[in-house]
KOLGUDO-91434 format. One record per residue (C-alpha): residue in three letters; residue number from 1; z, x, y. Coordinates in pm, 1 decimal, padded with zeros to 6 digits. Layout:
<recs>
@residu ALA	num NUM	up Z	east X	north Y
...
</recs>
This chain:
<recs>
@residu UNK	num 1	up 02287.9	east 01326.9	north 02295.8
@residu UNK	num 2	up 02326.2	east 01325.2	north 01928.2
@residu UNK	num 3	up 02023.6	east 01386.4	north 01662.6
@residu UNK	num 4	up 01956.5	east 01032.4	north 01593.5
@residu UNK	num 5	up 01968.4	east 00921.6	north 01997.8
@residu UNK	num 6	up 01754.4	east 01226.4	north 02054.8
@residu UNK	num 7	up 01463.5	east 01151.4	north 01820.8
@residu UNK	num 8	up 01450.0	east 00795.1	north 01928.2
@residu UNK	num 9	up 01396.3	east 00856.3	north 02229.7
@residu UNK	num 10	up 01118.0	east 01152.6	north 02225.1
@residu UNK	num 11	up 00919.9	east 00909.4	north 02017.9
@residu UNK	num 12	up 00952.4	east 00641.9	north 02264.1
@residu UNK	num 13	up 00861.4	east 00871.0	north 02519.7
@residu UNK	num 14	up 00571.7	east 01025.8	north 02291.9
@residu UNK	num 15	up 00426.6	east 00667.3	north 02250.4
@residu UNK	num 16	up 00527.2	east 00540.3	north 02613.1
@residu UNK	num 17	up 00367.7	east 00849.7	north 02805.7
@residu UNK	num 18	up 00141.4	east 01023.0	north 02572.4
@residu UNK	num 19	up -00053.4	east 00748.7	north 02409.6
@residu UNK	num 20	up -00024.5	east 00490.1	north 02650.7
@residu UNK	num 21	up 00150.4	east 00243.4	north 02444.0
@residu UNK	num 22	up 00377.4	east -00022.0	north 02520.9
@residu UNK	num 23	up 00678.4	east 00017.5	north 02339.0
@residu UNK	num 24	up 00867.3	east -00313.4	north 02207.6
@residu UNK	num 25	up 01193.7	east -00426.3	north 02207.7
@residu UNK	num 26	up 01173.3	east -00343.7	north 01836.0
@residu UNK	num 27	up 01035.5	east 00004.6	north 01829.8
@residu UNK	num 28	up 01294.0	east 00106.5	north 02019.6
@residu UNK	num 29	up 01470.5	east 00148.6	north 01728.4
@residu UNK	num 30	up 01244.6	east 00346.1	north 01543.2
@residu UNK	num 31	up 01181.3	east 00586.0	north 01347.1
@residu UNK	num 32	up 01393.4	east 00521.5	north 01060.7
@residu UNK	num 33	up 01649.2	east 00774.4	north 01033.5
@residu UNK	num 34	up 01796.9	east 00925.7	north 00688.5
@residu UNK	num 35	up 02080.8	east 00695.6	north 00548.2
@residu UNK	num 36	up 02242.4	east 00547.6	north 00299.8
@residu UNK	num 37	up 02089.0	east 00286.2	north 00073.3
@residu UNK	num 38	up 02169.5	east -00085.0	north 00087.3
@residu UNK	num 39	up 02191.1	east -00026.6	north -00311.6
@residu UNK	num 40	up 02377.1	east 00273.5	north -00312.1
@residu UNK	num 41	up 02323.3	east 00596.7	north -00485.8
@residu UNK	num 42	up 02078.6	east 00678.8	north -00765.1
@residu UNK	num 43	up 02237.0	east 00691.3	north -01137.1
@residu UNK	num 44	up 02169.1	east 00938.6	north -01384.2
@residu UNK	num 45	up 01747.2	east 00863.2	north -01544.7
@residu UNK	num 46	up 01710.6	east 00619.0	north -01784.1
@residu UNK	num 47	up 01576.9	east 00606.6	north -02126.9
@residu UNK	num 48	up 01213.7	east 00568.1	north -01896.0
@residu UNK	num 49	up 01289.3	east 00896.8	north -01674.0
@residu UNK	num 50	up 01367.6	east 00657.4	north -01398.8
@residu UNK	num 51	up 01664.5	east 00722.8	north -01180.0
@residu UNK	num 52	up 01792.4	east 00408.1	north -01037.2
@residu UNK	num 53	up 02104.8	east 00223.1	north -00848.6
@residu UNK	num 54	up 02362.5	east 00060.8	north -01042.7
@residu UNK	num 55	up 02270.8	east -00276.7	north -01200.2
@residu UNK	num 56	up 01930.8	east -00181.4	north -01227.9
@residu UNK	num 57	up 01708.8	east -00127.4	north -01522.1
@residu UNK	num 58	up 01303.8	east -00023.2	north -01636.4
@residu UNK	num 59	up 01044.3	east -00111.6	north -01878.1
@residu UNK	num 60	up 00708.6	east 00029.1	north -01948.6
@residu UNK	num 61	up 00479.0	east -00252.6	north -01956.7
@residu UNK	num 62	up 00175.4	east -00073.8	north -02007.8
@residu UNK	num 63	up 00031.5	east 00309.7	north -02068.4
@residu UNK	num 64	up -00321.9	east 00433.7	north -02015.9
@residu UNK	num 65	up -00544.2	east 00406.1	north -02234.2
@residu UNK	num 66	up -00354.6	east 00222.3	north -02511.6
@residu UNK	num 67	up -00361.0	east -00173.6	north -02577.5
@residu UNK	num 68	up -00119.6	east -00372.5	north -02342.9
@residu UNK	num 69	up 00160.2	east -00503.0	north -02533.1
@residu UNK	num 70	up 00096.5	east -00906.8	north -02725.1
@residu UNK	num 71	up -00301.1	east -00823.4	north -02580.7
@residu UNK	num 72	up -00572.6	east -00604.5	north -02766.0
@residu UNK	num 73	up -00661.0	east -00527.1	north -02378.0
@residu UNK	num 74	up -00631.8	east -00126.2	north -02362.8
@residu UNK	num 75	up -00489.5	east -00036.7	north -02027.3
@residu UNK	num 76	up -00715.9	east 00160.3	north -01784.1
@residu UNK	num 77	up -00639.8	east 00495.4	north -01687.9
@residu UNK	num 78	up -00556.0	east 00646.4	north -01327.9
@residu UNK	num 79	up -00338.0	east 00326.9	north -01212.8
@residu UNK	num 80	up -00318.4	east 00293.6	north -00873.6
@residu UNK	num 81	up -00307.5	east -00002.4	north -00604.7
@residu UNK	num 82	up -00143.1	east -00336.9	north -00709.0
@residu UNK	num 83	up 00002.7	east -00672.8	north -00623.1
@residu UNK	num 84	up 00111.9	east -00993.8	north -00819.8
@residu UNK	num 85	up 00009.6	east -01341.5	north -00769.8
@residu UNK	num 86	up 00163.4	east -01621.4	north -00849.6
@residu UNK	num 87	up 00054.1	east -01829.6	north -01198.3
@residu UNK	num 88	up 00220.5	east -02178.7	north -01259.0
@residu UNK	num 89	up 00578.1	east -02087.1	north -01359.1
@residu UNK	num 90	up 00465.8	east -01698.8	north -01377.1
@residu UNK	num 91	up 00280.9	east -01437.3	north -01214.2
@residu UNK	num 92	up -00015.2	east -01206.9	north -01254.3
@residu UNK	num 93	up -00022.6	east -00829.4	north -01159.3
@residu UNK	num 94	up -00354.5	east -00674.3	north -01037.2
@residu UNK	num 95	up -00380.2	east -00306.6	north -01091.5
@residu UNK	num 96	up -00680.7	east -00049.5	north -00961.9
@residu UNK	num 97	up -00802.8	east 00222.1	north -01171.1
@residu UNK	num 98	up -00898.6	east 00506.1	north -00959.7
@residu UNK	num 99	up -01125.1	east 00636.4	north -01204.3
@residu UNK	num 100	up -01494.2	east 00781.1	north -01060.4
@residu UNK	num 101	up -01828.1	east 00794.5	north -01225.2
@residu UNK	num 102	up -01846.0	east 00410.3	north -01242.7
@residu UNK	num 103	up -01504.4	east 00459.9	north -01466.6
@residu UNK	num 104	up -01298.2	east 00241.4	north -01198.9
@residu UNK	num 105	up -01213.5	east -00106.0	north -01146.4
@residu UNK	num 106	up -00904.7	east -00343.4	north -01157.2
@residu UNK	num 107	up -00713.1	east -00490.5	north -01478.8
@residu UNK	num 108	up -00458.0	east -00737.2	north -01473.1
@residu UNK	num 109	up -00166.5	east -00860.3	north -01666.9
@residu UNK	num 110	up -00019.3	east -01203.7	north -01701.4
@residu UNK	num 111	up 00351.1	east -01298.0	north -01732.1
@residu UNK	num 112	up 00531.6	east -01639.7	north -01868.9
@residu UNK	num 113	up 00799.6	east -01702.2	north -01640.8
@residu UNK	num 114	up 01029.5	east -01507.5	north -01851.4
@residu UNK	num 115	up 00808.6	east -01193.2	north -01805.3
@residu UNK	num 116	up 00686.7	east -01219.5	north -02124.0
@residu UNK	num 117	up 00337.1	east -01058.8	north -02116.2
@residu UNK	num 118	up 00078.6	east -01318.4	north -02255.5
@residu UNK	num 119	up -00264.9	east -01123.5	north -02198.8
@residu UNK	num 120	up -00425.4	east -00863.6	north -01994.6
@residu UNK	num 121	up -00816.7	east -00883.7	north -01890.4
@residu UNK	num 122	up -01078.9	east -00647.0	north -01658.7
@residu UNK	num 123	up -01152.1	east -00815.9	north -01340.7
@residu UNK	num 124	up -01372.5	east -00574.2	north -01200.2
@residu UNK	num 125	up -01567.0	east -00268.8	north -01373.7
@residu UNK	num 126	up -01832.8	east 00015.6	north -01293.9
@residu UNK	num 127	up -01699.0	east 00078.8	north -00947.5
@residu UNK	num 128	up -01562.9	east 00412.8	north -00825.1
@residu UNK	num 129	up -01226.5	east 00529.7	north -00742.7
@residu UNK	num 130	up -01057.5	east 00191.1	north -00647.3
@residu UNK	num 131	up -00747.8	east 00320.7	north -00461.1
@residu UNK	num 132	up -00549.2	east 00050.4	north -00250.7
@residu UNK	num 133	up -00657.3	east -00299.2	north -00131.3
@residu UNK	num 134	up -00470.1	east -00625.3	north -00054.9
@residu UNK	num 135	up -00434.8	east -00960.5	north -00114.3
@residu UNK	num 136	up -00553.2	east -01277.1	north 00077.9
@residu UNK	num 137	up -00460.2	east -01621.3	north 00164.5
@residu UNK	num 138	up -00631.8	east -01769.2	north -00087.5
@residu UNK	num 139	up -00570.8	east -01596.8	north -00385.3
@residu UNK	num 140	up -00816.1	east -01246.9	north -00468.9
@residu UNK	num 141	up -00794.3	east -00912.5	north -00442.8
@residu UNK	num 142	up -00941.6	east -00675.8	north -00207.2
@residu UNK	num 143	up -01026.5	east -00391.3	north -00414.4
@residu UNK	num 144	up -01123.1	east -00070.4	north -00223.9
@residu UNK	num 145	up -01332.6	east 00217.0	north -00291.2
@residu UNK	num 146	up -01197.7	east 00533.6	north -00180.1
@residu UNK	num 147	up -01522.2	east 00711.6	north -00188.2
@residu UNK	num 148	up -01756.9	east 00804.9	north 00148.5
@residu UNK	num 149	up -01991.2	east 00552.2	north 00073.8
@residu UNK	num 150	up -01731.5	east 00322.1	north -00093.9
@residu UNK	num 151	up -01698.9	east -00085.7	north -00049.0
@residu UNK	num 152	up -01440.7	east -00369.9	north -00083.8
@residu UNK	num 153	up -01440.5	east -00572.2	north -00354.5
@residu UNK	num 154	up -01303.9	east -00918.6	north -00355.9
@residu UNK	num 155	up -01193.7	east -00958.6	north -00730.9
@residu UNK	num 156	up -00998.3	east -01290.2	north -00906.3
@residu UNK	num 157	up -00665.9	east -01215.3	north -01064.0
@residu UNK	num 158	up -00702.4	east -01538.4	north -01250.0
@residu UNK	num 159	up -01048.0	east -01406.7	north -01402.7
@residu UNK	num 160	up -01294.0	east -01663.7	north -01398.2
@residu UNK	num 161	up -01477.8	east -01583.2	north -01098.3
@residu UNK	num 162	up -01681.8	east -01300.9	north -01106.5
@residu UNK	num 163	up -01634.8	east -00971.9	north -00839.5
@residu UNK	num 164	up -01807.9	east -00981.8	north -00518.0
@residu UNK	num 165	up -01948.9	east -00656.3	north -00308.8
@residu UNK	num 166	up -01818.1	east -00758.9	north 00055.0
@residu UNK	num 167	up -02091.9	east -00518.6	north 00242.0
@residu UNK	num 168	up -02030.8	east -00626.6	north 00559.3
@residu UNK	num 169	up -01656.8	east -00454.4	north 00573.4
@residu UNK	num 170	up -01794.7	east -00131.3	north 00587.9
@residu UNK	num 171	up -01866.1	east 00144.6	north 00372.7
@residu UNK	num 172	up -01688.7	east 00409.6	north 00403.6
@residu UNK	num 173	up -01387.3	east 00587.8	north 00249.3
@residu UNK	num 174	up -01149.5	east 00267.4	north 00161.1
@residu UNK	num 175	up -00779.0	east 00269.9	north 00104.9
@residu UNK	num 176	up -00607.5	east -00052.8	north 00174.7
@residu UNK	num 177	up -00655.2	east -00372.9	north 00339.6
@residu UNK	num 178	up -00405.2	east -00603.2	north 00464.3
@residu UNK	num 179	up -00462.3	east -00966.0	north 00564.7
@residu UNK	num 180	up -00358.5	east -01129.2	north 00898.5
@residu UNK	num 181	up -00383.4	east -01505.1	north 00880.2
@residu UNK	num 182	up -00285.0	east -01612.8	north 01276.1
@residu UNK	num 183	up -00561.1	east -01367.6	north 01428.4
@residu UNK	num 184	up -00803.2	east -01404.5	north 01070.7
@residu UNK	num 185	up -00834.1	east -01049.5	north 01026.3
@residu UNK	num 186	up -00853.8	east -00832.3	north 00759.4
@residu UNK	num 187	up -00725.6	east -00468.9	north 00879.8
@residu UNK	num 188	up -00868.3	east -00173.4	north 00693.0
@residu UNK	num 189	up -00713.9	east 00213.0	north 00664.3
@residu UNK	num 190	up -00957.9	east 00481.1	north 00604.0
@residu UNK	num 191	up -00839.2	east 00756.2	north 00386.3
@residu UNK	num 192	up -00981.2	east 01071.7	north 00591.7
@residu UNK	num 193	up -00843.2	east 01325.2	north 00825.3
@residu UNK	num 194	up -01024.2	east 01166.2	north 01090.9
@residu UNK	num 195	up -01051.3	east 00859.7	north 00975.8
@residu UNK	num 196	up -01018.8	east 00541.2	north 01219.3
@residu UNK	num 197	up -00790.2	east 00220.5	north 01165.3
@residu UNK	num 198	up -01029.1	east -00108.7	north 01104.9
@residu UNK	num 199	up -01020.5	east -00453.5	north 01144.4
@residu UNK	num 200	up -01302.6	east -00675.1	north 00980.4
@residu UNK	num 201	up -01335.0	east -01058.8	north 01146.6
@residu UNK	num 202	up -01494.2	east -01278.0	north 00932.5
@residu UNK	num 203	up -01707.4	east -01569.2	north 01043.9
@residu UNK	num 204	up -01506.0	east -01775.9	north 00868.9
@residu UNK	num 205	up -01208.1	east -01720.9	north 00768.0
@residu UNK	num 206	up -01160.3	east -01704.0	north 00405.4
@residu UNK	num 207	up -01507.2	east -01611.9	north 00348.5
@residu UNK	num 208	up -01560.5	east -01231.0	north 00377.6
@residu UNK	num 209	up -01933.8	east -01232.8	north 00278.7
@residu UNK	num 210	up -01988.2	east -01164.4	north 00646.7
@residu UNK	num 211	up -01826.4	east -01062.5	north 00973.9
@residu UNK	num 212	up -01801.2	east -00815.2	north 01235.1
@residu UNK	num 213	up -01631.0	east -00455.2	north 01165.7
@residu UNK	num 214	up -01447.0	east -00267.1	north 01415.6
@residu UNK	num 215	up -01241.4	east -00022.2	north 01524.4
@residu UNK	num 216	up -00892.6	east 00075.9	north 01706.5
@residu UNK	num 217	up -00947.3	east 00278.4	north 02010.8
@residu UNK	num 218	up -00697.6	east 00493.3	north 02170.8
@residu UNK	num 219	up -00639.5	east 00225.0	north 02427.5
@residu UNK	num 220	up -00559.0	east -00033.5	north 02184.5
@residu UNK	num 221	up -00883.9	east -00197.0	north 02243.0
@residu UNK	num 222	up -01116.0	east -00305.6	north 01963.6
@residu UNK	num 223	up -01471.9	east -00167.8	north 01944.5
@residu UNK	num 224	up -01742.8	east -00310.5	north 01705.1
@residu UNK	num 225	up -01848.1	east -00069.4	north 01466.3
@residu UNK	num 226	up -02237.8	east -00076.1	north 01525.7
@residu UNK	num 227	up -02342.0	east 00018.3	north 01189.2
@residu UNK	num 228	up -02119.6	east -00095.8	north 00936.7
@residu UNK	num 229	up -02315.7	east 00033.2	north 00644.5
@residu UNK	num 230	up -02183.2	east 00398.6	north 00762.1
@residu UNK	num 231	up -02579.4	east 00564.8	north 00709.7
@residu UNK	num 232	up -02708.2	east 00764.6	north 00839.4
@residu UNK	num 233	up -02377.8	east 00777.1	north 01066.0
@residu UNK	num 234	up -02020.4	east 00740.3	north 00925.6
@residu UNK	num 235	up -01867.0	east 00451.4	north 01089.7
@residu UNK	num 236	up -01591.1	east 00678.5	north 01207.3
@residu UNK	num 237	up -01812.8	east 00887.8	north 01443.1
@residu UNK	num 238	up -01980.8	east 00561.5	north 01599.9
@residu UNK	num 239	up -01740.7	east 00479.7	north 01828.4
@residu UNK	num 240	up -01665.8	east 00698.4	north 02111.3
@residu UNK	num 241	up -01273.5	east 00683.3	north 02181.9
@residu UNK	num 242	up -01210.2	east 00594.9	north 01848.9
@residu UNK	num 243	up -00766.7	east 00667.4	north 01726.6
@residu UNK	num 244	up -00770.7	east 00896.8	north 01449.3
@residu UNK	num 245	up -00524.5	east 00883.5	north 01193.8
@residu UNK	num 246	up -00438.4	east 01156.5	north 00948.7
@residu UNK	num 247	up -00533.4	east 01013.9	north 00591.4
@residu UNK	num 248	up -00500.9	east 00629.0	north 00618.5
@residu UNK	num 249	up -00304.4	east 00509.2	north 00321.7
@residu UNK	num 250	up -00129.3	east 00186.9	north 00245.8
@residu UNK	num 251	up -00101.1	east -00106.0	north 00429.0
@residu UNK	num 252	up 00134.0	east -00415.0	north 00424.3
@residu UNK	num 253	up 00127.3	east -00722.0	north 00688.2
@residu UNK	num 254	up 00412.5	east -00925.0	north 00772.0
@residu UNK	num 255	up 00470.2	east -01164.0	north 01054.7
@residu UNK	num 256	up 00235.2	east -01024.4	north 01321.1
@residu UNK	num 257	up 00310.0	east -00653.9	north 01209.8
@residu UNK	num 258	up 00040.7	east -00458.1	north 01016.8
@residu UNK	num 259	up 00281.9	east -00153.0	north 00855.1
@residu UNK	num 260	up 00037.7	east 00122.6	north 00731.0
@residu UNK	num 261	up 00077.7	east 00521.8	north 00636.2
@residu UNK	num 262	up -00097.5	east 00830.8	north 00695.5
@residu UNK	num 263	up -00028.7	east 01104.5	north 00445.1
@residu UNK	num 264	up -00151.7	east 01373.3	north 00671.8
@residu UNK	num 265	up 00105.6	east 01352.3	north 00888.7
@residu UNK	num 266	up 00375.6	east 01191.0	north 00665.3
@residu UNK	num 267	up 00384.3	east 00860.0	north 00901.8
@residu UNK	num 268	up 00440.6	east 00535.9	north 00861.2
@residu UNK	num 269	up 00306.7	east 00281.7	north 01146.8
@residu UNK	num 270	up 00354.7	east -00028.7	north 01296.8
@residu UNK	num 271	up 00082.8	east -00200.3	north 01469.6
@residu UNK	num 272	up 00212.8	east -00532.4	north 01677.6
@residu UNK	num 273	up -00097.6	east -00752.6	north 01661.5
@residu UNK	num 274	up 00110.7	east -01018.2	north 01894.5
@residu UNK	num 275	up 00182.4	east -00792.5	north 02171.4
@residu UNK	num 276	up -00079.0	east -00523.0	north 02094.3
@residu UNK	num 277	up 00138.6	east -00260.3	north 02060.3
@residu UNK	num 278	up 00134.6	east 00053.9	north 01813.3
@residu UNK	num 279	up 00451.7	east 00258.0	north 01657.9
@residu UNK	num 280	up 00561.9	east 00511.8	north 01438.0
@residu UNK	num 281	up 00817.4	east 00352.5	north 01195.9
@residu UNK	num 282	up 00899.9	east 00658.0	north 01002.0
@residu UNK	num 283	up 00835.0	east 01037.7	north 01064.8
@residu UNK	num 284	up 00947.4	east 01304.8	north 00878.1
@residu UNK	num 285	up 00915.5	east 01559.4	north 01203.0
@residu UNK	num 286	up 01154.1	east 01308.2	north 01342.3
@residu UNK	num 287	up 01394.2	east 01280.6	north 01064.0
@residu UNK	num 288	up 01701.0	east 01452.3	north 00960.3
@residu UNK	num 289	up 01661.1	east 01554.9	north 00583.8
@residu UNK	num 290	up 01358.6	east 01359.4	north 00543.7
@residu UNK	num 291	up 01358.7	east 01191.0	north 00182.0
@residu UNK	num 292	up 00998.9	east 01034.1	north 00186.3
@residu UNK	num 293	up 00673.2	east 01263.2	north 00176.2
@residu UNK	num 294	up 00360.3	east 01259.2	north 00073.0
@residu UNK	num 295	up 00351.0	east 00835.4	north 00211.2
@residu UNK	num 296	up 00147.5	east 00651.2	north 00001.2
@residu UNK	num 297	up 00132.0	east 00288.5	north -00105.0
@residu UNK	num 298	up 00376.5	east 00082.4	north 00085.7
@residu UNK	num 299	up 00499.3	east -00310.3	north 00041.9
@residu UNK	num 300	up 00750.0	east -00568.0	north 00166.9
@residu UNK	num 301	up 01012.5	east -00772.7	north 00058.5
@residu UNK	num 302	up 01097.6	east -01127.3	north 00183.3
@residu UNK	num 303	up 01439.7	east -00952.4	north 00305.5
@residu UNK	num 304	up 01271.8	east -00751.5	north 00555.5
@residu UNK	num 305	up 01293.1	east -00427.0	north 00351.9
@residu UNK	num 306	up 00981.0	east -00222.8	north 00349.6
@residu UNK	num 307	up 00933.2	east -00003.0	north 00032.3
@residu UNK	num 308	up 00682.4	east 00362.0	north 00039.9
@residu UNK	num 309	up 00559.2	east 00514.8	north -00299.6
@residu UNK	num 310	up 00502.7	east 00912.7	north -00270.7
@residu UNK	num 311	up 00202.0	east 01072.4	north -00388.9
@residu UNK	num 312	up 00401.3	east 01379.1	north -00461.7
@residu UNK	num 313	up 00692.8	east 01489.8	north -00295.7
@residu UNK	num 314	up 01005.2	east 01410.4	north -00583.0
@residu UNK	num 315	up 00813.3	east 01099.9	north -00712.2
@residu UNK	num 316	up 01044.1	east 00812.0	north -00507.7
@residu UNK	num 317	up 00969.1	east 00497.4	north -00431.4
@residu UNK	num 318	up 01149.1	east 00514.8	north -00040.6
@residu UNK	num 319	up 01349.4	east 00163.7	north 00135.2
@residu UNK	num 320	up 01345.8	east 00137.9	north 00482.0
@residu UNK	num 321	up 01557.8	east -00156.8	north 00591.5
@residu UNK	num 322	up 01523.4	east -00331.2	north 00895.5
@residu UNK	num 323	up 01803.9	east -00162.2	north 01061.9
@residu UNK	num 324	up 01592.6	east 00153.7	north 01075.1
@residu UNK	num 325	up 01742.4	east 00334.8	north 00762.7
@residu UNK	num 326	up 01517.0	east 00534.0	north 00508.8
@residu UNK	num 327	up 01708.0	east 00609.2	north 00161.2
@residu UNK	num 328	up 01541.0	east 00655.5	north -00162.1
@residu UNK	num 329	up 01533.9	east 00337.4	north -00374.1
@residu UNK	num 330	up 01436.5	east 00507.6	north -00724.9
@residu UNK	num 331	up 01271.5	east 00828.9	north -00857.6
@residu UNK	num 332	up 01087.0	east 00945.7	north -01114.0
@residu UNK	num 333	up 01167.0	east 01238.0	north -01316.5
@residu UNK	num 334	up 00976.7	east 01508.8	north -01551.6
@residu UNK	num 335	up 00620.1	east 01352.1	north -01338.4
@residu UNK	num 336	up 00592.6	east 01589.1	north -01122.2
@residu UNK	num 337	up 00225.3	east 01597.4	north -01143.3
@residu UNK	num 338	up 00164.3	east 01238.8	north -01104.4
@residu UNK	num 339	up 00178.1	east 01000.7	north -00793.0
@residu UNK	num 340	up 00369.5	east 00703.3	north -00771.1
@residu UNK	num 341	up 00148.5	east 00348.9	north -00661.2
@residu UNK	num 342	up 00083.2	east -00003.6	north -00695.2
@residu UNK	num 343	up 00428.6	east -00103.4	north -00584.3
@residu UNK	num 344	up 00458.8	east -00473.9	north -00572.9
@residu UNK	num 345	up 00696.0	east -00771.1	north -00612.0
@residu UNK	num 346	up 00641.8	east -01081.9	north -00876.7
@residu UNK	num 347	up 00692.7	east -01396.1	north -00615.3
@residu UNK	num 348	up 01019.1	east -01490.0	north -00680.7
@residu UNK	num 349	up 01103.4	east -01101.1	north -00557.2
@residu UNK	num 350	up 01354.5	east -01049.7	north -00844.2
@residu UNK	num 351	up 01100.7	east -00762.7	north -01026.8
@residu UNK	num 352	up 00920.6	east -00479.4	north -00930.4
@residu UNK	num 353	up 00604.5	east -00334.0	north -01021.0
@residu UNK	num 354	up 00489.7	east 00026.5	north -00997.8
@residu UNK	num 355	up 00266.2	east 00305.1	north -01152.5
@residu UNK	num 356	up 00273.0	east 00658.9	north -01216.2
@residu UNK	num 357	up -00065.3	east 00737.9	north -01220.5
@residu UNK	num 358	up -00076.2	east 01056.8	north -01423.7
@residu UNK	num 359	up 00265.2	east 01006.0	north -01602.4
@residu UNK	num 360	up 00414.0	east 01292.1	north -01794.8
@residu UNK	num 361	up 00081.3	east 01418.4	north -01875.8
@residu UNK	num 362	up -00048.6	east 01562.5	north -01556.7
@residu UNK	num 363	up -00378.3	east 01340.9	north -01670.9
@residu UNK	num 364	up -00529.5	east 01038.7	north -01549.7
@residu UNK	num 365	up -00496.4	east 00909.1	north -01888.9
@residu UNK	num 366	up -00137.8	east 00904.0	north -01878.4
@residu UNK	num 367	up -00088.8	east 00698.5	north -01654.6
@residu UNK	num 368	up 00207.1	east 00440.7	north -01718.5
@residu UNK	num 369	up 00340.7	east 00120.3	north -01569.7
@residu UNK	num 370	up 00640.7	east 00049.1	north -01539.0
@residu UNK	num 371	up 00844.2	east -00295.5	north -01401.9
@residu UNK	num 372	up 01204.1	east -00284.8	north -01243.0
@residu UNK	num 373	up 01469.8	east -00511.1	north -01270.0
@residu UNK	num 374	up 01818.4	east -00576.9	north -01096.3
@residu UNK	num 375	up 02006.0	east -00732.7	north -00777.5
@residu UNK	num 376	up 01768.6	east -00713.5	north -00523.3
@residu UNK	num 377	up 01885.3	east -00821.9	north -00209.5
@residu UNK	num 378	up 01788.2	east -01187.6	north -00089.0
@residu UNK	num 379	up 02015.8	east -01151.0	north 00258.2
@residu UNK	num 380	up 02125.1	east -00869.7	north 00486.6
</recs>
């Protein structure tokens, strides 16, 4: 049985047998397995340090610390988390700073359909360490605090509402969230070694001022999490049977699939809401000449493609295409003491947007962000 046959099938086996899951006719194709990318190789780094495939090309759009470009707004520092929302005939980027001491929050910038930049504002301030989050259906910004006691923070991109402290999701140590609109569920990773995989039903959807929180158990059953607020108990020790995951990262939902990471274990998971199911997508245990580690921030595009920042490893931003093939889409060079985050597409999907959170400095004030242009694919 060849290496690529073989690994399939001990993690169908693994997830069959071991955990009790039932495996899909889709994850029988995973994990993704070390290929070649749709967009072929990388190309020497650009003027920006970036290594890229042919026909693409990088900007800086903003830097820590320093005013936005056409905007007095100076940029925060410690970029992480992002996404864009659409804005008339442009879009807006949301970005986190994870920044403690009341030093965090989320800025965003605003782009003409040209991607002209046209202003940058704060949209939240005074929070701590706001890592990951998501969007929703109707247009904010979960912003999450990855601190013990942190909170989620529904924010406006647009900037005329103000923030809103959404208690009842729990308080604990927030990474992402990621929003499923058929079962009206907002699923929530926890960024701990232990830490438990969430889902927070609101009592009405598109209102998440209150709701019930709970938690995957290792029967693929949902438990309500008695005491949301986490005190004197951590919500991850209320539940008895509770599935740990290894450092809950990113998160990214797409029809009936919530895709999330765990960094302690360098995975990155599918959970099948529709036919309550849960598999590992990517493994690096389970990959020849694994090119993605350190998982981190992960996204979509319309195409199918999923793409995976690293929070070390060689500073790549990691494709895995929907025919189960993991190849590195771009890297960063000379930042090897940074992270890479806040990948996300403008609407139309023609641009990407990403941070390196300490940049060349090593510091959270040199962070940079950067956008990325060229022929991404619209078909397979």
């Amino acid at each position: 049985m060849e290496r690529r046959s073989f690994l399939r099938a001990a993690v169908v086996s693994a997830g069959s047998v071991a955990l009790g899951f039932s495996v899909t006719r889709q994850a029988l194709a995973y994990p993704a397995q070390t290929g070649t990318s749709p967009y072929g190789a990388l190309q020497a780094a650009d003027a920006n340090g970036i290594m890229l495939p042919q026909g693409f090309t990088s900007r800086v759009i903003a830097r820590s610390t320093q005013a936005v470009a056409n905007t007095g707004y100076t940029w925060h520092s410690a970029p992480d988390g992002g996404v864009c929302f659409a804005d008339g005939t442009g879009w807006i980027y949301v970005s986190n700073a994870e920044m403690g001491s009341g030093g965090g929050g989320v800025s965003a910038i605003k782009f003409d359909s040209n991607s002209n930049i046209t202003s940058a504002y704060r949209i939240l301030s005074g929070t701590n360490r706001n890592c990951a989050g998501g969007p929703t259906p109707w247009n904010t910004w979960i912003s999450c605090e990855e601190v013990d006691t942190g909170y989620c923070w529904e924010t406006d991109p647009y900037g005329v509402n103000a923030a809103m402290r959404r208690a009842a999701m729990g308080r604990f140590n927030h990474e992402a969230a990621a929003c499923d609109p058929v079962r009206k569920v907002v699923y929530l990773t926890e960024d701990k070694s232990d830490g438990g995989f969430y889902r927070f039903v609101p009592t009405t959807w598109g209102d998440l001022s209150s709701g019930t929180l709970q938690v995957l158990k290792t029967d693929l059953t949902w438990a309500t999490v008695p005491d949301p607020d986490g005190s004197p108990t951590t919500t991850r020790k209320q539940v008895s049977g509770m599935k740990v995951f290894n450092g809950g990262e990113g998160a990214f939902y797409r029809n009936d699939i919530c895709y999330f990471t765990t960094k302690g274990d360098n995975k990155v998971w599918a959970y099948n809401a529709a036919a309550n199911t849960l598999d590992v997508v990517y493994d690096d245990n389970l990959t020849s000449n694994p090119p993605l580690t350190g998982v981190d921030n992960i996204t979509g595009a319309s195409v199918g493609d999923l793409y995976v920042a690293e929070d070390g490893g060689n500073m790549e931003i990691c494709v895995i295409t929907p025919d189960d093939i993991i190849a590195p889409f771009l890297r960063v060079t000379n930042q090897s003491s940074s992270e890479l985050c806040g990948v996300a597409f403008n609407p139309a999907g023609n641009r990407m947007y990403f941070s390196s959170q300490r940049g060349t400095s090593g510091s959270s004030s040199g962070g940079i962000t950067y956008e990325v242009t060229g022929p991404f694919r619209t078909s397979l």
